[in-house]
C-alpha positions as CSV (number, residue, x, y, z in Angstrom):
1,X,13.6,-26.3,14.5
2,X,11.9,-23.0,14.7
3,X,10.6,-20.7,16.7
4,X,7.2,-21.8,16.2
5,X,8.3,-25.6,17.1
6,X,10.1,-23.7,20.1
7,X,7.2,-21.9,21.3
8,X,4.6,-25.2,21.0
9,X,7.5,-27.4,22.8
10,X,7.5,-24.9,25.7
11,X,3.6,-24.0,25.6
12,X,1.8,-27.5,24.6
13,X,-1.4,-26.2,25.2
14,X,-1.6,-22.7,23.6
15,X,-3.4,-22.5,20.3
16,X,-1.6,-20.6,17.8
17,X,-3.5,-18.2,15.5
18,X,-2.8,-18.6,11.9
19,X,-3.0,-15.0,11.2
20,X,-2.9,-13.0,7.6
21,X,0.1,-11.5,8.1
22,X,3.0,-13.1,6.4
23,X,5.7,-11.7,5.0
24,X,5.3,-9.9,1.8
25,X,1.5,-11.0,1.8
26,X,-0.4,-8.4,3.6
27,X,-3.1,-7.9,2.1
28,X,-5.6,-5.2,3.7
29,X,-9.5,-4.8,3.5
30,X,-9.6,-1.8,1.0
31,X,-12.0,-1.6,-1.3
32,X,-11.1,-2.5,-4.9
33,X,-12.5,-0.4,-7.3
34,X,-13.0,-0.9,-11.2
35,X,-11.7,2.1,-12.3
36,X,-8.2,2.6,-12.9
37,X,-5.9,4.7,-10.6
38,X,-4.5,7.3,-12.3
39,X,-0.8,7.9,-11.1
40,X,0.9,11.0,-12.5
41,X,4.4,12.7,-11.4
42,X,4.7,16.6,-11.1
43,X,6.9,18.7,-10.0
44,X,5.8,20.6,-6.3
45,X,8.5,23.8,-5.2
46,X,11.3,21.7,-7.1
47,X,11.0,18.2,-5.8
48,X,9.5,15.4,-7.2
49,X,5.8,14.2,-6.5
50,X,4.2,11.4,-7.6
51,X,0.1,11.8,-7.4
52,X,-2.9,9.3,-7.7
53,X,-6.0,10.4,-8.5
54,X,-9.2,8.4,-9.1
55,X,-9.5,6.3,-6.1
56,X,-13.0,6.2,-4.7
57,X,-12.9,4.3,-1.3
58,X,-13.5,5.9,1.7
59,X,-11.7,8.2,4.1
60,X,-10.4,5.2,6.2
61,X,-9.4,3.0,3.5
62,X,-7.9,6.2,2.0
63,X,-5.3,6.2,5.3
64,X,-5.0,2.9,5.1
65,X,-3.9,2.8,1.1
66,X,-1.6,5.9,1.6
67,X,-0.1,4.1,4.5
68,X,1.0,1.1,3.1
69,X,2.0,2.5,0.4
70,X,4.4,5.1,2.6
71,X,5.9,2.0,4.7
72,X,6.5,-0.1,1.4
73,X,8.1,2.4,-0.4
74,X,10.0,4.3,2.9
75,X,8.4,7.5,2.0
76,X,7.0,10.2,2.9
77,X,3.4,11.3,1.9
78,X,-0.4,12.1,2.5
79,X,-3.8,12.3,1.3
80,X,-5.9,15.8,0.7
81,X,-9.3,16.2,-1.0
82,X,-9.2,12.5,-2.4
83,X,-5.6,13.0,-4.0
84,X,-2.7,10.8,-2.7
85,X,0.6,12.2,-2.6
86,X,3.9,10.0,-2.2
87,X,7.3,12.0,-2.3
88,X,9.5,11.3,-5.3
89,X,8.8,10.0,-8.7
90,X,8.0,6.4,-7.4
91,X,5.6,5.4,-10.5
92,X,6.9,2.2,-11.7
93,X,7.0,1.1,-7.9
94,X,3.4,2.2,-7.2
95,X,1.7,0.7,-9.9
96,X,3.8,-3.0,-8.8
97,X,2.3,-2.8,-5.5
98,X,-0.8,-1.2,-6.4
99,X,-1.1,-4.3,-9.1
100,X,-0.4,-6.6,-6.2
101,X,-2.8,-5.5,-4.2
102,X,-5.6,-5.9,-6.6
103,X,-6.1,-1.9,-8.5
104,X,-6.0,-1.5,-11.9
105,X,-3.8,1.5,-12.5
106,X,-3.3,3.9,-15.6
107,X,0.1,5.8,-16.3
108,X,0.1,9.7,-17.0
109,X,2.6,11.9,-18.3
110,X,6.2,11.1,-19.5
């Protein structure tokens, strides 16, 4: 028995609402764009960056890609002037969840 049987034992009249969020299937409304997302790595004062460029959504759905891509990855970052910028070199990651999400993205650089 679970805690959802639990719950409906104790509270036989509450409806329950089947909500979206599930483990591991969060899936926000961004907007999907055709265009690939270009995801490059530099170097910024010695530490690692990894950069994507090419994403056209608005400012909104810019915090909202930059911050679930921060909490999935348990890094730090931020968006400027339509660039997002997630510490380390966390390509091959990025482009998984990007690619679960629903974004085409391109790889640049080494």
């Amino acid at each position: 028995m679970d805690l959802r049987d639990q719950l409906a034992n104790l509270f036989p009249d509450h409806k329950s609402e089947e909500s979206s969020v599930e483990a591991g299937k969060n899936i926000p409304d961004l907007w999907i764009q055709d265009a690939p997302i270009i995801c490059k790595y530099e170097k910024r004062k010695g530490k690692p960056v990894t950069l994507l460029e090419g994403y056209t959504g608005a400012t909104e759905d810019f915090k909202k890609l930059t911050g679930i891509l921060k909490n999935k990855l348990q890094v730090g970052g931020s968006f400027k002037k339509e660039v997002i910028l997630i510490q380390g070199n966390n390509r091959d990651r990025i482009m998984e969840l990007l690619g679960d999400l629903g974004f085409n993205t391109k790889r640049v650089g080494g």
